[in-house]
C-alpha positions in Angstrom: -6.6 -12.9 22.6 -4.2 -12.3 19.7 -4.0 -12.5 16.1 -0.1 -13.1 16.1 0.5 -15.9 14.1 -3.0 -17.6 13.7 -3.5 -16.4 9.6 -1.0 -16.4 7.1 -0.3 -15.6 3.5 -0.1 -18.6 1.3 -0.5 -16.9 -2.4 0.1 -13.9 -4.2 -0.5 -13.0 -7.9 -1.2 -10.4 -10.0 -1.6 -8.9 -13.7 0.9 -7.1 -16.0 1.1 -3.5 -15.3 0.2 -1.0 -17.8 -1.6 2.1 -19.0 -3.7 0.3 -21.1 -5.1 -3.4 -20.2 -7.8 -3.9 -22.8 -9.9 -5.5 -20.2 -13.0 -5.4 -18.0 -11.8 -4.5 -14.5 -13.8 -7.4 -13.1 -11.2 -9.3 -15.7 -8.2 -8.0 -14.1 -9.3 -8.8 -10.3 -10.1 -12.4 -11.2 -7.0 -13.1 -13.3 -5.1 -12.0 -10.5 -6.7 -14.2 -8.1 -6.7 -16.9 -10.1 -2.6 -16.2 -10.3 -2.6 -15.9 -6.2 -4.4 -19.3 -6.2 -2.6 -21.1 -8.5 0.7 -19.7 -6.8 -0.9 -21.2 -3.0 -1.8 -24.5 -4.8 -5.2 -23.9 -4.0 -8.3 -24.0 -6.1 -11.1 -21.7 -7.0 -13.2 -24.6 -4.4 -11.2 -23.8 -1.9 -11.9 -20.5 -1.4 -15.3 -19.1 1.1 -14.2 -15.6 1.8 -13.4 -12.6 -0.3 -12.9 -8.5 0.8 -12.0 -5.8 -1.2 -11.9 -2.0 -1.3 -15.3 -0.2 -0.9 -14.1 1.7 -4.1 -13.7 -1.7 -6.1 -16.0 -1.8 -9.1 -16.1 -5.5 -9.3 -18.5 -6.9 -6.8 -17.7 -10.4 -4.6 -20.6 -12.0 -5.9 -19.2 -11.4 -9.6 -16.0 -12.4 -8.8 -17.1 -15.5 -7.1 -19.2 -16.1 -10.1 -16.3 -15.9 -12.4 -13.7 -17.8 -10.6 -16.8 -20.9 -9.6 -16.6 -20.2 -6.1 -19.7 -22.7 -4.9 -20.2 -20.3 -1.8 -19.4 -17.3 0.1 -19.1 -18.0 4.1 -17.4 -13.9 4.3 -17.4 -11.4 2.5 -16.2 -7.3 3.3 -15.1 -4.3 1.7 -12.8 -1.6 3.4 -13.2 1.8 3.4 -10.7 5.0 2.2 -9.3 4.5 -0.9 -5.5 3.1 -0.9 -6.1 3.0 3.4 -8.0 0.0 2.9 -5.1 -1.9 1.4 -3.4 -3.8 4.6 -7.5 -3.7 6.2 -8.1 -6.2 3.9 -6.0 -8.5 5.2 -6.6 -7.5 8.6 -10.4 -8.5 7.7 -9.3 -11.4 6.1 -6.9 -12.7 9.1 -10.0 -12.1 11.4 -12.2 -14.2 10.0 -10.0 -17.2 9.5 -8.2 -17.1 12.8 -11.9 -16.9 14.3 -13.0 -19.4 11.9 -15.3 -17.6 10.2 -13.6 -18.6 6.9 -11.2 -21.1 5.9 -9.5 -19.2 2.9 -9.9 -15.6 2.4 -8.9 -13.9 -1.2 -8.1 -9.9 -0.9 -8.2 -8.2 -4.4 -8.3 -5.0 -6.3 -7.9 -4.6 -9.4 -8.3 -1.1 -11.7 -7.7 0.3 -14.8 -6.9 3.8 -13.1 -5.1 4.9 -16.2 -6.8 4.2 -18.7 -10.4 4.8 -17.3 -11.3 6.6 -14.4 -7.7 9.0 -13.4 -7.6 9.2 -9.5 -4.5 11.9 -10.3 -7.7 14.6 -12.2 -10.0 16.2 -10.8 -13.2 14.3 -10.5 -16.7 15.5 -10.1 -17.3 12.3 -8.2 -15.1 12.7 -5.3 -17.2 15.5 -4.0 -20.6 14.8 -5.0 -20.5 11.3 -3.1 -23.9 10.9 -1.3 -22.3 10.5 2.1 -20.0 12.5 4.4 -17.0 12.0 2.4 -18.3 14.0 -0.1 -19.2 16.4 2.0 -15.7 17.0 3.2 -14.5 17.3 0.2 -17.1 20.1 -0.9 -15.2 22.1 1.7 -11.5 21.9 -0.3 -12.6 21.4 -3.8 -14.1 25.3 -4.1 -10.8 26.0 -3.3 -8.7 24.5 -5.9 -7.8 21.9 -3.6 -9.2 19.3 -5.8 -6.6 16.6 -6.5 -4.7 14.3 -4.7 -1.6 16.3 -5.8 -2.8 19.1 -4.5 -3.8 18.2 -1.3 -0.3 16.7 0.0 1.4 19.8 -1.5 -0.5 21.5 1.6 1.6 19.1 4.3 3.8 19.0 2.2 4.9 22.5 2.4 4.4 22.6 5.8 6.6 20.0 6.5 9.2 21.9 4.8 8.7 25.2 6.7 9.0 23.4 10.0 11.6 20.9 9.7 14.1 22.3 6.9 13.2 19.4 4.4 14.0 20.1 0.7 12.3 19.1 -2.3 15.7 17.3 -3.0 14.7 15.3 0.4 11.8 14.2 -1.0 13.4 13.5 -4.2 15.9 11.0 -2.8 12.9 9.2 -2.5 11.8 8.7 -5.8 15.6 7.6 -6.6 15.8 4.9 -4.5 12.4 3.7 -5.7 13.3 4.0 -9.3 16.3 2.8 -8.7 15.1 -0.4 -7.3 12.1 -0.8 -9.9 14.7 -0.8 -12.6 15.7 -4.0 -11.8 12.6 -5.1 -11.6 10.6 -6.9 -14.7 7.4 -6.7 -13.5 7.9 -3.1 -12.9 6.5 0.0 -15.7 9.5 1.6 -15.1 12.0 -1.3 -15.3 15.2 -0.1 -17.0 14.4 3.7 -16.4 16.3 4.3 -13.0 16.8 8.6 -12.4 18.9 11.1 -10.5 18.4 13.6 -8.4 18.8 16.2 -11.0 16.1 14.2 -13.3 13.5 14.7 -10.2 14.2 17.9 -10.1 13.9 19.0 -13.6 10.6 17.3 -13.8 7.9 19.7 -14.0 6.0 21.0 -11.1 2.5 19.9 -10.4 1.4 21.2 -7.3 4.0 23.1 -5.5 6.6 21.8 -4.2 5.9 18.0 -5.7 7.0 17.9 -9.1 6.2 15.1 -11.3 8.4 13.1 -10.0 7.1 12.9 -6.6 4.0 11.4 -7.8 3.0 8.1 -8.2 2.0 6.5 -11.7 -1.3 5.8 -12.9 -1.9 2.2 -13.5 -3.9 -0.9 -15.5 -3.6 -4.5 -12.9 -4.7 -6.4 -10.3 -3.3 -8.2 -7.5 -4.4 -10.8 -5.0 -3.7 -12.2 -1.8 -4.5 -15.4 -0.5 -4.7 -15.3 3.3 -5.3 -19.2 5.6 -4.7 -20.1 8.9 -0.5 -20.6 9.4 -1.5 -24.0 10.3 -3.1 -24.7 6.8 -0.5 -22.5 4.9 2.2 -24.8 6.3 0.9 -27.6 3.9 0.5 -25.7 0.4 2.7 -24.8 -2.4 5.0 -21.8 -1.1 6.9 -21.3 2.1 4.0 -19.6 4.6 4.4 -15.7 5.8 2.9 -15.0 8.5 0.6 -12.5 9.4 2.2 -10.6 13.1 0.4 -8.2 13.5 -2.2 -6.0 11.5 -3.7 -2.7 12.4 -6.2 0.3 11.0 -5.4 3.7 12.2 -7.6 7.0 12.2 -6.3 9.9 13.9 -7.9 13.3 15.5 -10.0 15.7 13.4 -9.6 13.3 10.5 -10.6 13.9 6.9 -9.9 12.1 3.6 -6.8 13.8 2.3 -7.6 17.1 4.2 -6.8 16.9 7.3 -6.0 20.8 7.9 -7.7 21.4 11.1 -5.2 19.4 13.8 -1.9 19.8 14.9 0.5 19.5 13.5 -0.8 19.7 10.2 2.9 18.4 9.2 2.1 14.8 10.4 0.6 11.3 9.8 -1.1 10.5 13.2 -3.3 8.3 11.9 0.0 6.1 10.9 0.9 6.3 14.0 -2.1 5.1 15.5 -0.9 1.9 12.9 2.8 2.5 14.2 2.1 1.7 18.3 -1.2 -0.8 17.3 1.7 -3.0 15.1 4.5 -3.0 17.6 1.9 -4.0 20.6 0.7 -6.9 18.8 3.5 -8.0 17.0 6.3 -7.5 20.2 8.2 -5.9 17.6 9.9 -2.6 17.6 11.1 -1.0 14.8 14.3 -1.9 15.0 13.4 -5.7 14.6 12.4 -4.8 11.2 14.8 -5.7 8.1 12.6 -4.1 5.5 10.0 -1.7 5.0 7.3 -1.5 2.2 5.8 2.1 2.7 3.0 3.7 0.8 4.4 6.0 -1.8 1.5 7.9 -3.6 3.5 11.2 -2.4 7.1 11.6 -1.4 7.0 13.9 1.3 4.5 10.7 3.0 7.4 8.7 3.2 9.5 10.8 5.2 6.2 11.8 7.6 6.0 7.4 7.5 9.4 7.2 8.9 8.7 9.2 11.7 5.2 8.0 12.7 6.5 4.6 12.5 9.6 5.5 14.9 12.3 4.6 13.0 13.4 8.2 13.1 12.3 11.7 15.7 10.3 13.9 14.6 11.7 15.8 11.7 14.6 13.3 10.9 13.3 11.7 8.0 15.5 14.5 5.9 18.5 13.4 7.4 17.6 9.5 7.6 17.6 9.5 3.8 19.9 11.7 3.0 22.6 9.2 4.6 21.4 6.3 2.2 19.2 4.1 4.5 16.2 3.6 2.6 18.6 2.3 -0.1 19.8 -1.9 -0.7 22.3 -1.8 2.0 21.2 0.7 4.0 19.3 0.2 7.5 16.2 0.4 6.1 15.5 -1.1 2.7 12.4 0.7 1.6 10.2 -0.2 -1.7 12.3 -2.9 -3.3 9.9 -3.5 -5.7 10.2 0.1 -6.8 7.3 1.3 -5.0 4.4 3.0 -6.5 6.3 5.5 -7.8 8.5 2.6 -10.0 6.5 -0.8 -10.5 2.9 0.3 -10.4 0.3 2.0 -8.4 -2.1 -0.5 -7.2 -3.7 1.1 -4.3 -1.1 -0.3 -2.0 -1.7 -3.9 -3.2 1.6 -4.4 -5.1 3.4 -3.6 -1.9 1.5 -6.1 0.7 2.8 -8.8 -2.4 6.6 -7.4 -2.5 6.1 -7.7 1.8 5.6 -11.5 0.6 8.5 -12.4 -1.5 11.2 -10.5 1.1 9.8 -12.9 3.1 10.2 -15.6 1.0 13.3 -14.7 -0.1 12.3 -14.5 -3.8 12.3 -10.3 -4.5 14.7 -9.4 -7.5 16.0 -7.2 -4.7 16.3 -9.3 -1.8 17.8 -8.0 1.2 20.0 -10.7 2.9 18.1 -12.5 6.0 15.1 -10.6 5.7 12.8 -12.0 8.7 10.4 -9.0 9.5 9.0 -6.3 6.8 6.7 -3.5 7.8 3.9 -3.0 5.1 1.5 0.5 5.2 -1.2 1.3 3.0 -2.5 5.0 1.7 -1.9 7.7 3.8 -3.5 11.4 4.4 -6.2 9.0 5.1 -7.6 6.3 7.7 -5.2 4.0 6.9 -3.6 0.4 7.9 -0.8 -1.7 8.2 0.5 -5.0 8.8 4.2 -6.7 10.1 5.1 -9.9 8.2 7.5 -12.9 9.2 9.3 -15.0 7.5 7.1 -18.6 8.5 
């Protein structure tokens, strides 16, 4: 048994990205999955499966409702914040290569800058009436009560053990600036920065200055996941699904994971890491491009390494030689990233996986076959390897 190949993404779409969408958030998710639809040349009919985010404020049913789909044969919801991202279309990929569904919609959509701001502190986060909460009522006494401030911790460990420099993780935020600047779609499109721009930004939880930090972002997006077989016959060139994985590691919290070792790694991604390559018969040097979650800086480089595209503490040096840039070995976050076009949850990033393999990103990399997409980490997380169908 194998999900290799069976499912496929046939559509993609999404809203603008903004601070300020003057819209319903239920409005956002289904204009975005009417665009992924309308992109697959599929209809609202069409569709009998739908999973999002447990932390999605607009229910299936009400996005059924809205878009007329007759009737719901699956329906899920994944689990950990921006970890859930690539889950969903593991979900999805499992019920229509099982044949549980015929044509499974992933969404999220958000207005996490103009209404609720994941980057504050939030009351909610630790009053949740399950054991989530509860582990964060251990950090949030402590002034550990932002995302910001949580990855600072690693962060600085990471720095202590390996020699990384807050100019390593601000190389980074170039490339991904640099990338979304060329970008229409992006929020930062036209605003590329240097190295000495990151590090005149102002700190925000030592050592991650602004810059190292993700935006805060209005928009949806949408994927439209059917068996490769179907996906063969509809409007755009297929993408198939290779392989798709959800990782948690030892001692695992959300965000806090202080009481393992080492507390300067991502072993939940690498739980991803070993669960793509087995499926997929991939390693990582098969892969042409890489879309890795970028909430954080310093989780790219720890990505890197988990992954096994670099040892153990030679992210620093993997970067600083240009690879994550257009030309290098690894093109990483063409889109811009979450730091450049938008933060999405990780959603923007599973749809950039989809045009490399199409061929169609504004900063394609020549021959692209394979791209590696992760979703949050610091969290249970998940991942997926994409091929060109």
């Amino acid at each position: 048994m194998s999900l290799r190949g069976k499912a496929a993404i046939a559509g993609i779409g999404a809203t603008e990205f903004s601070k300020e969408s003057g819209r319903s958030e239920l409005q956002l998710s289904v204009e975005a999955v009417q665009a992924a639809l309308a992109d697959a040349g599929l209809r609202a009919a069409d569709v009998d499966g739908l999973v999002t985010f447990t932390m999605d404020s607009s229910s299936e049913i009400a996005v059924a409702r809205e878009l007329g789909v007759p009737e719901l044969r699956f329906f899920s919801r994944v689990n950990y914040g921006g970890g859930a991202a690539c889950g969903t279309v593991m979900h999805a990929a499992m019920a229509v290569a099982t044949g549980v569904a015929d044509v499974v919609v992933c969404y999220r959509g958000f207005n996490e800058r103009s209404g609720q701001r994941f980057g504050q502190v939030s009351v909610g986060a630790n009053a949740q009436v399950n054991t989530n909460g509860l582990d964060n009522a251990w950090t949030y006494p402590m002034g550990l009560s932002t995302p910001a401030a949580t990855v600072a911790m690693a962060a600085r460990r990471y720095m202590h053990e390996y020699g990384a420099t807050s100019e390593d993780f601000g190389r980074v935020a170039v490339a991904d600036r640099r990338d979304a600047a060329t970008n229409r779609n992006a929020f930062f499109h036209g605003r590329p920065i240097t190295l000495e721009d990151h590090q005149a930004s102002r700190m925000i939880a030592d050592p991650l200055h602004l810059l190292d930090c993700c935006q805060e972002s209005d928009g949806a997006v949408a994927v439209v996941v059917t068996s490769a077989e179907r996906a063969r016959d509809l409007a755009q060139p297929p993408v198939t699904i290779e392989a798709a994985a959800q990782g948690s590691g030892p001692d695992q919290f959300v965000m806090t994971s202080y009481y393992r070792d080492p507390v300067s790694g991502l072993p939940e991604m690498g739980v991803v890491g070993r669960e793509l390559w087995r499926q997929s018969g991939l390693r990582p040097g098969d892969m042409d491009t890489a879309v890795l979650y970028d909430h954080f800086t310093p989780y790219v480089l720890m990505q890197l390494e988990e992954l096994g595209f670099c040892a153990r503490g030679e992210a620093p040096d993997f970067v600083r030689d240009g690879a994550i840039e257009l030309g290098g070995r690894l093109p990483v976050n063409t889109h811009g990233g979450q730091l450049g076009e938008a933060y999405i949850h990780g959603m923007n990033g599973i749809a950039e996986g989809v045009r490399q393999m199409r061929g169609t990103s504004v900063n394609q990399v020549d021959g692209a076959a394979h791209v590696v997409v992760t979703a949050g980490t610091g969290v249970p997380t998940s991942g997926l390897v994409l091929a060109r169908g």
